[in-house]
DRENDO-1510 file (C-alpha; in Angstrom, 1 decimal, always signed):
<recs>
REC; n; res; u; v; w
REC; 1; UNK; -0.4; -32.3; -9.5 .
REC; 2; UNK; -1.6; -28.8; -8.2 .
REC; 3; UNK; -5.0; -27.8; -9.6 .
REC; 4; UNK; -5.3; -24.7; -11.7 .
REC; 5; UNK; -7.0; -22.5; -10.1 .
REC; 6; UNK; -8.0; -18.2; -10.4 .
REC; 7; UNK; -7.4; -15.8; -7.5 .
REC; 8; UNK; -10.2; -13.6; -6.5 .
REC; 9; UNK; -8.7; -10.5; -4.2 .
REC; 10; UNK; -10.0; -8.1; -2.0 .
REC; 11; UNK; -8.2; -4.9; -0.8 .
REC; 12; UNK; -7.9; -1.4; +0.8 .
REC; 13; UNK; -6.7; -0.1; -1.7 .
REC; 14; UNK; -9.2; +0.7; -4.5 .
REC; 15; UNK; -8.0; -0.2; -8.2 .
REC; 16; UNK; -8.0; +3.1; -9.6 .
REC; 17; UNK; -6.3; +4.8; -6.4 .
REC; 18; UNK; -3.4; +7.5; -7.2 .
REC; 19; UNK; -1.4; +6.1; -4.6 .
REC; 20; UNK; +1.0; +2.9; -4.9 .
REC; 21; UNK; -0.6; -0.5; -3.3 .
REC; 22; UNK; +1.0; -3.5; -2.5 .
REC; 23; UNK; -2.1; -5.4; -3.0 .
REC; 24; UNK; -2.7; -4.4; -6.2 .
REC; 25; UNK; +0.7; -4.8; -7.3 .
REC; 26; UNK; +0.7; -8.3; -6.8 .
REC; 27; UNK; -2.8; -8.7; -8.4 .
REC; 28; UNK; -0.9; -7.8; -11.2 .
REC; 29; UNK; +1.9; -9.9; -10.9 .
REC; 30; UNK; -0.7; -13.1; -10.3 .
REC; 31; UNK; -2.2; -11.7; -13.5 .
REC; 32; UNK; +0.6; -12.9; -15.6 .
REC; 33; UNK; -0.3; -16.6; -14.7 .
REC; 34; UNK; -3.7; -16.4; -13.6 .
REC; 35; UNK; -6.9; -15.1; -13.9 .
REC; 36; UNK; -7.7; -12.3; -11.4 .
REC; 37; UNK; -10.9; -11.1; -9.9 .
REC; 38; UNK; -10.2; -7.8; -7.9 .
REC; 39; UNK; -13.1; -7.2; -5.4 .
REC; 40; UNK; -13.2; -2.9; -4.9 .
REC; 41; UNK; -13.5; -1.8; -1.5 .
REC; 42; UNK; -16.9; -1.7; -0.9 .
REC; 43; UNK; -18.3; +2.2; -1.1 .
REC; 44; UNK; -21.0; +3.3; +1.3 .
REC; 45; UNK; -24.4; +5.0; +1.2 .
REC; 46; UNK; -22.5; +7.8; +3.2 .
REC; 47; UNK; -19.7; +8.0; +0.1 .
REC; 48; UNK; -21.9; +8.4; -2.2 .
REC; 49; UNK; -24.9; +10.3; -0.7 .
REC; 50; UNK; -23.3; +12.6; +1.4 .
REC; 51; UNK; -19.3; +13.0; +0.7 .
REC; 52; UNK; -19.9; +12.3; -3.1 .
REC; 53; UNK; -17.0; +10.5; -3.6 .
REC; 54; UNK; -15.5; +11.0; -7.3 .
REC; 55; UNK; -14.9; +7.7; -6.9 .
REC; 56; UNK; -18.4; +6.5; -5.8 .
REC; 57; UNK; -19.9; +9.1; -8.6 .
REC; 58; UNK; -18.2; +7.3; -11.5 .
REC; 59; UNK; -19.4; +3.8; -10.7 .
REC; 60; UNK; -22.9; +5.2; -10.4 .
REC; 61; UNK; -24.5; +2.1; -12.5 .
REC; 62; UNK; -23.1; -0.4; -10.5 .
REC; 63; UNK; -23.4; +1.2; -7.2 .
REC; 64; UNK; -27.4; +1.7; -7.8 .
REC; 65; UNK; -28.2; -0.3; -10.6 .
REC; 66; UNK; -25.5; -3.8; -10.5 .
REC; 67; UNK; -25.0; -2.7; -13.8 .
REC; 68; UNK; -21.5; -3.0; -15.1 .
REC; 69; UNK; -20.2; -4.7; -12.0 .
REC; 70; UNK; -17.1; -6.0; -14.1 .
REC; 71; UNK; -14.8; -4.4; -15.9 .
REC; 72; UNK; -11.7; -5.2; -17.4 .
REC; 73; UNK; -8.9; -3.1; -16.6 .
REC; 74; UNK; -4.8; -3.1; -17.0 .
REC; 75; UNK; -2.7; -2.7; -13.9 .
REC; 76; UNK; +1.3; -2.5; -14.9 .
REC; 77; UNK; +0.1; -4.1; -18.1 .
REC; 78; UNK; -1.7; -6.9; -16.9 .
REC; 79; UNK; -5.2; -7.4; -17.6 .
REC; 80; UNK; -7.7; -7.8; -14.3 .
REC; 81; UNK; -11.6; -7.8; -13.8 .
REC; 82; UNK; -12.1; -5.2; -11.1 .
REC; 83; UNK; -15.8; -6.2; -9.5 .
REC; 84; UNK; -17.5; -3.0; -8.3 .
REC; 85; UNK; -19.3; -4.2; -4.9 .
REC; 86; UNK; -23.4; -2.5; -4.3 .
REC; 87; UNK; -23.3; +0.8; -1.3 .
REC; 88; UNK; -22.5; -0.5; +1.6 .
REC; 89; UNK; -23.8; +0.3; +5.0 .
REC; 90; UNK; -21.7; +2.7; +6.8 .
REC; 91; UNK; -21.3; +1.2; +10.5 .
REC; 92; UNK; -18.0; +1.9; +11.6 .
REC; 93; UNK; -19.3; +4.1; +14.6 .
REC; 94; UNK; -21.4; +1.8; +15.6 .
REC; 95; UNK; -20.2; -0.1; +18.9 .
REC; 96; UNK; -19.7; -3.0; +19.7 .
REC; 97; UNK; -22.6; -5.4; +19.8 .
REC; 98; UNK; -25.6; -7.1; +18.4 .
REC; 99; UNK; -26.1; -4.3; +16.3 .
REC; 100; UNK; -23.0; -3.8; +14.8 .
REC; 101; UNK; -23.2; -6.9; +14.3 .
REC; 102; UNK; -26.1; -7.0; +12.8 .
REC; 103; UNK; -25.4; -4.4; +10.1 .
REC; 104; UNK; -21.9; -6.3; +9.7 .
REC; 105; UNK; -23.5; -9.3; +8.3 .
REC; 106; UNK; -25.3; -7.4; +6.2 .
REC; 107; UNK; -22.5; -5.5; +4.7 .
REC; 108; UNK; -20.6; -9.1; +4.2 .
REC; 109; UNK; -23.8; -10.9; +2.8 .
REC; 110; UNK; -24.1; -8.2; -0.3 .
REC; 111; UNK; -20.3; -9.1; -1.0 .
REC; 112; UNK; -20.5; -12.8; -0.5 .
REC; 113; UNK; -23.7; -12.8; -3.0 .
REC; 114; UNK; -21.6; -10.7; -5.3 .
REC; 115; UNK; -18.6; -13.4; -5.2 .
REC; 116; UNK; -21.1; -15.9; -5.6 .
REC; 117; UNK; -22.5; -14.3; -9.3 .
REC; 118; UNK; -18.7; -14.2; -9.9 .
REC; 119; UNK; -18.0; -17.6; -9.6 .
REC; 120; UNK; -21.4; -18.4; -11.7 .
REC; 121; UNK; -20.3; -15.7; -14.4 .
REC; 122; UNK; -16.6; -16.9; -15.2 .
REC; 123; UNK; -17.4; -20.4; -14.4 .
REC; 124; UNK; -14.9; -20.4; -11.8 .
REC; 125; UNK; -14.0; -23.3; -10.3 .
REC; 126; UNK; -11.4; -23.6; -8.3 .
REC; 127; UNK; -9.5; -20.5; -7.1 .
REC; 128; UNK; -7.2; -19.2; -4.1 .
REC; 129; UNK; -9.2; -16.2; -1.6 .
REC; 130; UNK; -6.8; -13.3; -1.2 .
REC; 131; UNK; -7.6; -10.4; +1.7 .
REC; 132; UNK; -5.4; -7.8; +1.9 .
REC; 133; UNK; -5.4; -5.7; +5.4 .
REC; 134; UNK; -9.2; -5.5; +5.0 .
REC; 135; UNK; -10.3; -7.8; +7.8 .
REC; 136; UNK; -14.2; -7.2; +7.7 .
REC; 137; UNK; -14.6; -8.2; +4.6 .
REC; 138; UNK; -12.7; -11.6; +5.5 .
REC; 139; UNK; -15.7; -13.8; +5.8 .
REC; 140; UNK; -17.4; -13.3; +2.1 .
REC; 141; UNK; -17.3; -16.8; +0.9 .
REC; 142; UNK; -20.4; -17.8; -0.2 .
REC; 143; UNK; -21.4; -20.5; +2.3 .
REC; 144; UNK; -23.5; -22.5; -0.3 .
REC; 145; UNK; -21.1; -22.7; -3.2 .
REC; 146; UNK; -17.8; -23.1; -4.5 .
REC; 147; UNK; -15.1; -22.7; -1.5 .
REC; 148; UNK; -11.6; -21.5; -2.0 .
REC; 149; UNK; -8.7; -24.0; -1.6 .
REC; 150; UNK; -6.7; -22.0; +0.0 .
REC; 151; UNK; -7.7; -18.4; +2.3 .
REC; 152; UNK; -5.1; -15.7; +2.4 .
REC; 153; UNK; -5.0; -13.2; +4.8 .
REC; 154; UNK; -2.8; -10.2; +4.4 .
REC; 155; UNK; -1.9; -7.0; +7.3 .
REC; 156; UNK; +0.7; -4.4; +5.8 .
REC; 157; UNK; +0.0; -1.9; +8.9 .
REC; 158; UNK; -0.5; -2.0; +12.7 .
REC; 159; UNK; -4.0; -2.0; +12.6 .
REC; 160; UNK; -4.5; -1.1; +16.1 .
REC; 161; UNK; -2.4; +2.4; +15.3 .
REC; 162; UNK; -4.7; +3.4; +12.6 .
REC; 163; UNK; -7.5; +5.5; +14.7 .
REC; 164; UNK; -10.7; +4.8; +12.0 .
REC; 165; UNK; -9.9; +0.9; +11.4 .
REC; 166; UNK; -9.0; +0.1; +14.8 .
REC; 167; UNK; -12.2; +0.5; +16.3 .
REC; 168; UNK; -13.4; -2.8; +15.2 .
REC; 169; UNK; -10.3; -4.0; +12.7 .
REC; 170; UNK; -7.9; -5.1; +15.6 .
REC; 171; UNK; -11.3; -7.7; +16.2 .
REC; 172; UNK; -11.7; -8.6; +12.9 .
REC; 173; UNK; -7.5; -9.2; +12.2 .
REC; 174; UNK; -7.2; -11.6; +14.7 .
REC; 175; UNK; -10.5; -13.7; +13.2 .
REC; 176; UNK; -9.3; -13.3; +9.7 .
REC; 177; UNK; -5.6; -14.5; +10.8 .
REC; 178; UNK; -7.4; -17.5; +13.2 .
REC; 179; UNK; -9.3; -18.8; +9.9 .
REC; 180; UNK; -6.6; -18.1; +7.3 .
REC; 181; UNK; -4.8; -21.0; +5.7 .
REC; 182; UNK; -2.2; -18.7; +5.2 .
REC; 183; UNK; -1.3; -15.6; +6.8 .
REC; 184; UNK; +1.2; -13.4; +5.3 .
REC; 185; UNK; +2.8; -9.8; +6.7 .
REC; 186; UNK; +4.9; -7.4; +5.1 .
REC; 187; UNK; +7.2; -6.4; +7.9 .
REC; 188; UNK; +9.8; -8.2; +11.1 .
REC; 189; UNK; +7.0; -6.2; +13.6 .
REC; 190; UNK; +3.9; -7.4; +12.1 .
REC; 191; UNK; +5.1; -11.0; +12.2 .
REC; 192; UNK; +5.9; -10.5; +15.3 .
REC; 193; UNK; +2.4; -8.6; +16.5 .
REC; 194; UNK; +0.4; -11.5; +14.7 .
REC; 195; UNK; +3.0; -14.3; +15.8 .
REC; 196; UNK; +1.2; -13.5; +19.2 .
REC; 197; UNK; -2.4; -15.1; +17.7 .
REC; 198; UNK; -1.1; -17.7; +15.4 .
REC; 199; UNK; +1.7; -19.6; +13.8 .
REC; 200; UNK; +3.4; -19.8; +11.5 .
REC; 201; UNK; +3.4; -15.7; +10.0 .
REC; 202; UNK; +5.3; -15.5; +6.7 .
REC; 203; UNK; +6.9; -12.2; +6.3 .
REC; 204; UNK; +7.2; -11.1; +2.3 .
REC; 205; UNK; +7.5; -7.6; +2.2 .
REC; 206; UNK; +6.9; -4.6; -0.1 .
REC; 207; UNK; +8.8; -4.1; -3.4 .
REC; 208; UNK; +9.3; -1.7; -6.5 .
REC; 209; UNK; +8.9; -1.9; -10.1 .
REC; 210; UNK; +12.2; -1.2; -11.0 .
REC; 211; UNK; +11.3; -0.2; -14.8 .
REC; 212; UNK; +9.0; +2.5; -14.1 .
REC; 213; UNK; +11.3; +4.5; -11.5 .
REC; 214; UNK; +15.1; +3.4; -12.9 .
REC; 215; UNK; +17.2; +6.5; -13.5 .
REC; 216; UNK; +18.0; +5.1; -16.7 .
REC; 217; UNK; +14.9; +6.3; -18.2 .
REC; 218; UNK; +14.7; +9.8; -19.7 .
REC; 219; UNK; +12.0; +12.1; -18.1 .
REC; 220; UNK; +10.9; +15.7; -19.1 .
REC; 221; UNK; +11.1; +17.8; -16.6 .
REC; 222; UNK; +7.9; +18.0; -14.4 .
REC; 223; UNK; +5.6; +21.5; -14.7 .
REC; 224; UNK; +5.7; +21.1; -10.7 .
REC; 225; UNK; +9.0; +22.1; -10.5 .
REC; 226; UNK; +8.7; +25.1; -11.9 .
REC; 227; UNK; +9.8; +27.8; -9.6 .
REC; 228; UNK; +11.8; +25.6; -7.8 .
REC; 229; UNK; +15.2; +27.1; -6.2 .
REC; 230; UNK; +18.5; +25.1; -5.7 .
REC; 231; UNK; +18.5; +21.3; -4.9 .
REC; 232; UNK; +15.7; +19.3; -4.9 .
REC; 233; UNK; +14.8; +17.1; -2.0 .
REC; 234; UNK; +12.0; +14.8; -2.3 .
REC; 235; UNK; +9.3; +13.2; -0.3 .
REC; 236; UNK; +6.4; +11.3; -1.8 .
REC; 237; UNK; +3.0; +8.8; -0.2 .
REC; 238; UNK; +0.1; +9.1; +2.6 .
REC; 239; UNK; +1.4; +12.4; +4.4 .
REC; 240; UNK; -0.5; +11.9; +7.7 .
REC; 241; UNK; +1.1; +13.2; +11.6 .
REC; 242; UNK; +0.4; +9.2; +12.7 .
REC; 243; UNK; +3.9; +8.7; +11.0 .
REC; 244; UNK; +5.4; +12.0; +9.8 .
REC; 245; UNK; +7.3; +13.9; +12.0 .
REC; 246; UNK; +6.0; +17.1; +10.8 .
REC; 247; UNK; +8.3; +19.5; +13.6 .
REC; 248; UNK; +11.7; +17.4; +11.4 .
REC; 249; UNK; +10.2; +18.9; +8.5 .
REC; 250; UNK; +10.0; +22.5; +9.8 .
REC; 251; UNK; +13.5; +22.0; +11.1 .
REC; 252; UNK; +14.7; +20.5; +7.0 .
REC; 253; UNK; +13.5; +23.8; +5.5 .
REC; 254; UNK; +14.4; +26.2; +8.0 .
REC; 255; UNK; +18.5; +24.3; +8.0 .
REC; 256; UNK; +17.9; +24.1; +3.5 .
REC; 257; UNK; +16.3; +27.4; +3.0 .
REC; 258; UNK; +17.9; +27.7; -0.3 .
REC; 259; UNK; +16.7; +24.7; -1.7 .
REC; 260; UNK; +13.2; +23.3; -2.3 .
REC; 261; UNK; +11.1; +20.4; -0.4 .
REC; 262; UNK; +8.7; +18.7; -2.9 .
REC; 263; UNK; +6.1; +16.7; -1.1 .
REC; 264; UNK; +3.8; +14.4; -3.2 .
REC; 265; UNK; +1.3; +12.8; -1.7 .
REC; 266; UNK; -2.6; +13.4; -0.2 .
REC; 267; UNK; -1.6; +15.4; +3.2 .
REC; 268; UNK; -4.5; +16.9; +5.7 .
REC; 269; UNK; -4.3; +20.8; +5.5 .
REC; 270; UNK; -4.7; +21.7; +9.3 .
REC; 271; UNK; -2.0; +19.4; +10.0 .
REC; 272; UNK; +0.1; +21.1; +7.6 .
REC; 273; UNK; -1.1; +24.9; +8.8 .
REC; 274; UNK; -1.0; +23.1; +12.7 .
REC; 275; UNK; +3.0; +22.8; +12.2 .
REC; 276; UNK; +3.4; +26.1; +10.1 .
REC; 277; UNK; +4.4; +24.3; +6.9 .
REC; 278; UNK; +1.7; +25.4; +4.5 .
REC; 279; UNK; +3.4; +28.5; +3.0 .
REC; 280; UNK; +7.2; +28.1; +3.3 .
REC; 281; UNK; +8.3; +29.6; +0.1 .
REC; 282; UNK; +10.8; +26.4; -0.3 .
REC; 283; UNK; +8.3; +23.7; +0.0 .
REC; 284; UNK; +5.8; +22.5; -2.3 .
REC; 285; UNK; +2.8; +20.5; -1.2 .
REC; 286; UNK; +1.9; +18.8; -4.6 .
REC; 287; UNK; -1.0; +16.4; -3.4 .
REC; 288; UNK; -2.0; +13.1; -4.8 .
REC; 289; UNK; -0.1; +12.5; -8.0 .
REC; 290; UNK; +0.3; +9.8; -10.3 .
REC; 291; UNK; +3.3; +7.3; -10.0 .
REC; 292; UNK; +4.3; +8.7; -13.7 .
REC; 293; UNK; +4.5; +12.2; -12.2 .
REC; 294; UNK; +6.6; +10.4; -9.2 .
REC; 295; UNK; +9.0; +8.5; -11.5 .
REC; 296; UNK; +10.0; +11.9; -12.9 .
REC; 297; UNK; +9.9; +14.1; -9.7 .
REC; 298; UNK; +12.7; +11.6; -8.7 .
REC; 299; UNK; +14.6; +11.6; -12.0 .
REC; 300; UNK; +15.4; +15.9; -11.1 .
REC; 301; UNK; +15.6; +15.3; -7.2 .
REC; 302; UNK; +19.0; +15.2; -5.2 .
REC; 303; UNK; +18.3; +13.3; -2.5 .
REC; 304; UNK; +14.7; +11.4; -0.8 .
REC; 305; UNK; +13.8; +11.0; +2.5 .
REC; 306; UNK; +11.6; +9.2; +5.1 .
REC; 307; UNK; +11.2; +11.6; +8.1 .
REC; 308; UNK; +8.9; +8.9; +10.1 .
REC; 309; UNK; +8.1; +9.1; +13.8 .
REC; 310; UNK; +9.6; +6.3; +16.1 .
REC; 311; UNK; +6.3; +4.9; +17.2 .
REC; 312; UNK; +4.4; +1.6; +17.3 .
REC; 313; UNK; +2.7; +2.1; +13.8 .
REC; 314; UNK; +5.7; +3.2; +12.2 .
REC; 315; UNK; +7.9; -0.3; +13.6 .
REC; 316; UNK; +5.9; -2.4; +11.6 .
REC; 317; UNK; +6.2; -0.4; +8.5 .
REC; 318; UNK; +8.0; -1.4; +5.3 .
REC; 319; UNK; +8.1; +1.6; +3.4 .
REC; 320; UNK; +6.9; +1.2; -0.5 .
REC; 321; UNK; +8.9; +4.5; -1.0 .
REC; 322; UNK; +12.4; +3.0; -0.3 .
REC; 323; UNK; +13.1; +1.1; -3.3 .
REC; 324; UNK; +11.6; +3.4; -5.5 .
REC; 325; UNK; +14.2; +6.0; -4.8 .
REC; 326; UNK; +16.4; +3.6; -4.6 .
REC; 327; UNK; +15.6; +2.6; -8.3 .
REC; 328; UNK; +15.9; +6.2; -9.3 .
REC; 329; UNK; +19.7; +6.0; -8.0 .
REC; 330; UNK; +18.5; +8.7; -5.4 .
REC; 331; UNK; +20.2; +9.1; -1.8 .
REC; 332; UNK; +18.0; +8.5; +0.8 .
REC; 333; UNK; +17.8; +9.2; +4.4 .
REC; 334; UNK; +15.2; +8.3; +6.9 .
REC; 335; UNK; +14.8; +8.1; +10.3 .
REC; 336; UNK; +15.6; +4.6; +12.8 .
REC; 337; UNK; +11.9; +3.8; +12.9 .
REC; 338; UNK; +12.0; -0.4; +12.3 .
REC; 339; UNK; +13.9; -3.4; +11.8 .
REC; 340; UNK; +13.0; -3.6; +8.2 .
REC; 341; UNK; +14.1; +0.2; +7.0 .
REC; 342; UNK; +17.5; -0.6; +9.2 .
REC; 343; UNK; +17.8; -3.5; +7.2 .
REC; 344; UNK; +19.0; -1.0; +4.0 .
REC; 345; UNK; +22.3; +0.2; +6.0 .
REC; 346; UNK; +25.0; +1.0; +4.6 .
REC; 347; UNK; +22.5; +1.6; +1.4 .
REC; 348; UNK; +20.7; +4.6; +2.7 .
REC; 349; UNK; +21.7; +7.3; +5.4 .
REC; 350; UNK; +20.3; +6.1; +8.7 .
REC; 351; UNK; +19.5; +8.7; +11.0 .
REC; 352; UNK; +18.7; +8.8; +15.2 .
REC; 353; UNK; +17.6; +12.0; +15.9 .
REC; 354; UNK; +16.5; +15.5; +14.2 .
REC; 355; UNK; +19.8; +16.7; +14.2 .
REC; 356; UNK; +21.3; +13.8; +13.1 .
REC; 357; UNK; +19.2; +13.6; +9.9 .
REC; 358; UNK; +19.5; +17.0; +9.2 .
REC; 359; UNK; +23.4; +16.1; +9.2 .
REC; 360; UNK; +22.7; +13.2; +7.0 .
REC; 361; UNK; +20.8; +15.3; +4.4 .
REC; 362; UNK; +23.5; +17.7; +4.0 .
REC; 363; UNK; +25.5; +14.4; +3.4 .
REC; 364; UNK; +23.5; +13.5; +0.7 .
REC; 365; UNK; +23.1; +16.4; -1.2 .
REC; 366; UNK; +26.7; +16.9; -1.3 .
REC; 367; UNK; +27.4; +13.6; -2.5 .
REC; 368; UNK; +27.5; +14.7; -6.6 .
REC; 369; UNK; +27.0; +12.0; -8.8 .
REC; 370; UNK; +28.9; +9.1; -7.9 .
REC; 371; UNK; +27.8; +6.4; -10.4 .
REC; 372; UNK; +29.0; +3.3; -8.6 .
REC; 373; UNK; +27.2; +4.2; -5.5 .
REC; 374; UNK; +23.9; +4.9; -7.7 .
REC; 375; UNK; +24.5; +1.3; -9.7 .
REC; 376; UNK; +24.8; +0.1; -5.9 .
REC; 377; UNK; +21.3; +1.6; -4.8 .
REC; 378; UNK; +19.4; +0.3; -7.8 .
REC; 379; UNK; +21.2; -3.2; -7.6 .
REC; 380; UNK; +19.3; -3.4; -4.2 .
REC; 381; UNK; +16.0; -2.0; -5.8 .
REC; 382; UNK; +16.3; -4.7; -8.7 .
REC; 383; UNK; +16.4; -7.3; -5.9 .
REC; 384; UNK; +13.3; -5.9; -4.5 .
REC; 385; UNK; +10.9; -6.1; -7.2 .
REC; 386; UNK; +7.5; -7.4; -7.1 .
REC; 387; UNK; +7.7; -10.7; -9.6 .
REC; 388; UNK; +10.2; -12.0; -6.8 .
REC; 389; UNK; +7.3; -11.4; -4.1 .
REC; 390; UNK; +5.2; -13.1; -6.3 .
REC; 391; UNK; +7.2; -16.0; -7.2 .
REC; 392; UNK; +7.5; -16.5; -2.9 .
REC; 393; UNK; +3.8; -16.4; -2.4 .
REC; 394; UNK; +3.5; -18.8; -5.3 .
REC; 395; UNK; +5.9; -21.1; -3.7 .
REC; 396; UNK; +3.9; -20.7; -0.5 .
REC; 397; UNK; +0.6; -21.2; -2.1 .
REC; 398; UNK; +1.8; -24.2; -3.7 .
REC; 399; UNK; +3.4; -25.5; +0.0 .
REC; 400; UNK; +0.1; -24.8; +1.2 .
REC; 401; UNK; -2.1; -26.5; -1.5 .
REC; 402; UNK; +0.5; -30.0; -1.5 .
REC; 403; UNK; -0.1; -29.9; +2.2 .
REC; 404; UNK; -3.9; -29.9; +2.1 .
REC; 405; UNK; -4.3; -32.4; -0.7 .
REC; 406; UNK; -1.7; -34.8; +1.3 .
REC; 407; UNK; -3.9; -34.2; +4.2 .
</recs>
């Protein structure tokens, strides 16, 4: 008989963030069966002190004080403890070495006595470790207490393409995958990266919540679109130049210059003003928004797209985006960039060049509103939801826990 246990997870992505995470989408999922403790990413002295981090500013008491650590919060309707981790050290500059070292341990000591109260204040007693593309913090079991029966580890990105983590991160990966019990990926390129360190690599990759972004759902139409000339094409998450191909953009409203580019998402200004795209009358940088204010930008959009380089970070990608406009019924084209986003054909518009998906855009704009091939699009998005993720890692939890007990 498998034991009951609780799941204590840690992330990159903090609980309250604007933007859509994988992590703590299936926190949420586990929450329906389990109890779930979801570590924050730990903010540093340098957060708070210095950048001042709205984030780090609101969690003043437990940042300084360890007062109100836990809090109880809903995530897609499911109730979680979020755990609010003391300031950190900020050491990521540091080299490598005894010193970095050092400071490392003591950065994963303050977490690993906060897991430890945990497991005292909930009278925890058996539960499964989940780490979510946050590699540092993999070693934060409290060595003299109650040990997980069973250690996730979880990369969503090439963490050797992302510039900041990679300094120590591509290090700390390949530890956290060599002492996992179970190491999961969300894409064909990062089981394939990782398959290089250790076997066996389960690929379950990213999903949608069909519900919140169906086009069956009636939406008022967003004050962001005021102003807005023509047809509408949309283009929402992290806008950063390691995977959008900014010069495709510049070519998309120069080709559509009576119609209107939204872009919702956080995006770095010089980039933006680097690639002359910051004051084009027909396109709209909106910045962070809510996933609300998505599901109804996509309810008055014509057509989505995904203009991603071709590079190394981009082939291990499995883009959250693509069944959410596929659950709004929306046409989508993107660019050739990895196995998993060719896996959609003949469900979205696959392009292989610039000109190619500027072709492909015009396609999909003209398309009207074919409701067969809209049912189509959000039959695939149903498929991809999040409690069928779930109900894989459960089945490879429970694999994993038989497997151990039989041992």
């Amino acid at each position: 008989m498998l034991a009951k246990y609780d799941v204590i997870l840690i992330g990159l992505s903090r609980w309250d963030n604007l933007l859509n995470s994988s992590v703590l989408n299936l926190a949420a999922e586990w929450a329906k069966t389990h109890r779930v403790f979801y570590i924050d990413r730990p903010f540093s002295y340098k957060d708070y002190f210095i950048s001042r981090e709205k984030g780090a500013l609101k969690r003043r008491r437990a940042l300084l004080f360890g007062k109100e650590k836990y809090q109880k919060v809903r995530l897609h309707n499911q109730e979680i403890t979020v755990v609010t981790p003391p300031l950190s050290l900020p050491i990521n500059k540091l080299p490598e070495g005894a010193m970095y070292n050092f400071f490392h341990a003591y950065n994963n000591q303050l977490v690993s006595k906060l897991v430890k109260q945990l497991i005292v204040d909930f009278d925890i007693k058996n539960y499964v470790f989940f780490n979510s593309f946050i590699p540092e913090y993999f070693n934060i079991i409290p060595p003299n207490g109650v040990k997980p029966i069973l250690k996730i580890y979880r990369s969503s990105d090439d963490i050797s393409q992302e510039p900041y983590i990679a300094k120590h991160g591509v290090k700390k990966e390949q530890e956290a995958a060599l002492a996992a019990d179970l190491v999961l990926v969300s894409s064909y390129g990062l089981k394939y990266k990782l398959s290089q360190i250790c076997e066996p690599i389960y690929r379950v990759p990213n999903a949608a919540r069909y519900e919140q972004f169906c086009g069956e759902r009636k939406f008022e139409k967003p004050a962001e679109l005021e102003g807005a000339n023509g047809r509408i094409i949309f283009l929402s998450g992290n806008i950063s130049k390691l995977r959008i191909d900014y010069g495709l953009l510049a070519l998309l409203s120069d080709k559509f210059t009576d119609d209107t580019l939204i872009i919702a998402g956080p995006y770095n200004l010089q980039e933006i003003e680097q690639f002359g795209l910051k004051n084009r009358s027909n396109m709209k940088w909106l910045g962070p928004v809510g996933l609300e204010k998505i599901a109804s930008l996509m309810a008055f959009s014509d057509c989505a797209i995904i203009p991603f380089l071709v590079n190394t970070l981009t082939e291990s990608i499995y883009p959250l985006k693509v069944n959410e406009y596929l659950a709004a019924g929306l046409p989508v084209v993107s660019s050739n960039f990895s196995l998993d986003i060719a896996a959609f054909c003949p469900d979205i518009y696959l392009a292989s060049n610039q000109n190619d998906f500027i072709q492909k855009v015009g396609l999909a704009l003209s398309e009207g509103n074919d409701l067969g091939i809209k049912k189509r699009r959000q039959e695939v998005a149903k498929e991809n939801n999040w409690e069928a993720r779930m109900q894989e890692i459960l089945s490879l939890v429970d694999q994993k826990i038989i497997e151990r007990q039989l041992g």
